[in-house]
N, C-alpha and C positions, 0 to 999 in steps of 0.2 A: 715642538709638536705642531700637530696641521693648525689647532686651537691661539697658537702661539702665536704663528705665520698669518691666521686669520685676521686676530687683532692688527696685529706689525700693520697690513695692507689696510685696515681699515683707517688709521690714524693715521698712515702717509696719505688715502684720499680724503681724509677730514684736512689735513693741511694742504692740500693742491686746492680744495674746496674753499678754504678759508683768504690765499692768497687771490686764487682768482675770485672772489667775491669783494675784498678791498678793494684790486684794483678796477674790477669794473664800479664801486662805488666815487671811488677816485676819479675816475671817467666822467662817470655823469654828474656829479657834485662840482668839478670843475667848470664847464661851460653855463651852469645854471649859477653860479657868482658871477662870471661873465657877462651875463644876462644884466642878474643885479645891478652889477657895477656901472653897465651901460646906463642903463635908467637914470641911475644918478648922478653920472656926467653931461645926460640932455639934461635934464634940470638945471645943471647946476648953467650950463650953454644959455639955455632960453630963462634965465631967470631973470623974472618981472614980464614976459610974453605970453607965460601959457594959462590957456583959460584954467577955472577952477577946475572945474569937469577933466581934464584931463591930468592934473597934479595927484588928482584921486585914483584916477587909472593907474598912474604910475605908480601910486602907495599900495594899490591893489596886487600890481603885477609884484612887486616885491614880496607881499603875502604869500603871493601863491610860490611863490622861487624858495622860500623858505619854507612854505608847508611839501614842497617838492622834496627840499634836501631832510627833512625832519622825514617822508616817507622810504627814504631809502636806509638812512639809518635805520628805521624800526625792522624794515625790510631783512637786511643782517642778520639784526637780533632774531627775527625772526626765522634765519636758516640755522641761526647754529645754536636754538632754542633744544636743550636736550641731549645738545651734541658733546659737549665741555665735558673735558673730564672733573671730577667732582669726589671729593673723598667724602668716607661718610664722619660724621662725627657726633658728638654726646653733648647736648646742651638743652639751657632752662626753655621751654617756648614763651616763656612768658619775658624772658630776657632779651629773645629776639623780638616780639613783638613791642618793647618799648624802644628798642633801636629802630626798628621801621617804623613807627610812627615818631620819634624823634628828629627823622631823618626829614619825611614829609613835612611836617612844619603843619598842623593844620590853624585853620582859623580859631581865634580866641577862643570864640563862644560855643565852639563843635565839641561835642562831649562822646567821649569813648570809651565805653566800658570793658573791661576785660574781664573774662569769668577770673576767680581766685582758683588758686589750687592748681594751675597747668601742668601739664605732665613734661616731664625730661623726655628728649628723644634722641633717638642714636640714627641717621639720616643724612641724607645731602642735604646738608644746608644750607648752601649758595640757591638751589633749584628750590628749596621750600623758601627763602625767602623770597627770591623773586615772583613766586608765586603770591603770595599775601602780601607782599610791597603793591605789586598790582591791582589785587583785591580792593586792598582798602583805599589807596590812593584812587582808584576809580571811584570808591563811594563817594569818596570825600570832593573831588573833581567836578562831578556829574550831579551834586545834591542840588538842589534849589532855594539853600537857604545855608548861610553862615553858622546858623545856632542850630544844624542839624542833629541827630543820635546815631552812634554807631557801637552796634553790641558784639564783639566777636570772645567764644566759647569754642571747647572742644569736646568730643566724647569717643572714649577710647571702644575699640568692637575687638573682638578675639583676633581678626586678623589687619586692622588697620587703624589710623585714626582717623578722626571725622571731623575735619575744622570748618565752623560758620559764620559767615561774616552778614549781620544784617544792618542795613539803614533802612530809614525812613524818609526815604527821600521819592523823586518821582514816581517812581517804578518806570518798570518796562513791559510792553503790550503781549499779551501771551502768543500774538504771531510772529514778535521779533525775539523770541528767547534763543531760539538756534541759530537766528541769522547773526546775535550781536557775539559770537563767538566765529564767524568768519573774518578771513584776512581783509584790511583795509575797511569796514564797516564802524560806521559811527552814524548814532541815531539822531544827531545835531545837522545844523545848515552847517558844510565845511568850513566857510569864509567866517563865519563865528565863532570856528574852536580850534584848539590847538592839537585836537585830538587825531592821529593820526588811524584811528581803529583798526590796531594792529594788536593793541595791550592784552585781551581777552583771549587772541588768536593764540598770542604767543602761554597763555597761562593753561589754555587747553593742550597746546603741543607738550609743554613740560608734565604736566600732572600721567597726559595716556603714556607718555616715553617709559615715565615712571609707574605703569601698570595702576593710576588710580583713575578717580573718575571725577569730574565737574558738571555742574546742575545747578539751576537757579528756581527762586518762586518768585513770580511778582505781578503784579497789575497795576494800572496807572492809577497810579494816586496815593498803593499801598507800599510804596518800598521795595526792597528787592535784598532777595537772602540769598547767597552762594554756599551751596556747600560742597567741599573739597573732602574726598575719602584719598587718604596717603597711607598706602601698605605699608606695614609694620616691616616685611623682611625685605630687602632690595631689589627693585627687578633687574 
């Protein structure tokens, strides 16, 4: 059927897509080791010669070669966000959310609550977790304090669910709400964070792929709450 032939062509250009996007990451992940590697054979040449001021450049440039190759990874993630095939399947949410926050590892004293009573859902749930893996690891990443609170709940509507993840941690400016969901955005000095601010980018691609919607509330000082509507029937 043309329907049939449709698909067939779409998943031979999802893997032409997929191929050339390795190998150009291959590409450019290559020569920026290179780079790396270099730095650290002058060093290792001039060592006991170079002033302090410049050992630090070098620890710098390595920083940035690394936050280089950490941007091109996310980069990927971020094309083929949505793209994956993904079967649906029937599980506890409250079963997944102990595995994604098992998995994160948070600090001792960071305390997370889960509403009781979670509902079962039949969905992709590779594309829902990566969504709330992001979520919360974002709270927990960006808080300002090890002994932060993080409350995530659900609430089910006739056509979708509605999952919320709140902390109390910084917040974010009501000028920056749309901007920290663009590609490459991070509201940090780069050379301070690991953060590639791509994470957001990529949880908004998966949720609209998937016909739902993401929204935040927050203001500096008071926290910041996401909330994720996930359609009940598949789009």
């Amino acid at each position: 059927t043309e329907l049939q032939e449709a698909e067939a062509a779409l998943a031979e250009r999802n893997k032409e897509l997929d191929s050339f996007a390795y190998t150009v990451s291959h590409d450019l992940k290559a020569p920026l080791r290179a780079i790396s590697n270099l730095s650290v054979w002058i060093e290792e040449d001039l060592e006991g010669k170079l002033p302090p001021d410049s050992g630090q450049q070098f620890a710098l440039l390595r920083t940035r070669v690394k936050r280089m190759e950490s941007m091109i990874d996310s980069l990927l993630l971020y094309a083929r966000a949505g793209r994956q095939e993904a079967r649906l399947e029937t599980f506890d949410l409250a079963e997944l959310l102990n595995e994604i926050i098992d998995s994160i590892a948070p600090p001792e004293g960071f305390r997370i609550d889960i509403q009781p009573l979670l509902p079962t859902l039949t969905t992709k749930r590779v594309f829902l977790s990566q969504v709330l893996t992001n979520l919360i690891s974002n709270a927990i990443k960006h808080h300002n304090s090890v002994t932060g609170n993080l409350h995530i709940w659900a609430i089910e509507h006739p056509d979708c669910h509605e999952f919320i993840i709140e902390d109390d941690g910084p917040g974010i400016a009501p000028e920056h709400h749309e901007k920290v969901f663009a590609i490459f955005t991070t509201l940090k000095v780069k050379d301070s964070s690991d953060s590639t601010g791509i994470g957001l980018a990529i949880v908004k691609k998966i949720v609209e792929t998937e016909q739902g919607t993401i929204r935040l509330k927050s203001s500096l000082g008071q926290g910041t709450t996401f909330y994720v509507t996930w359609p009940k029937s598949p789009g």
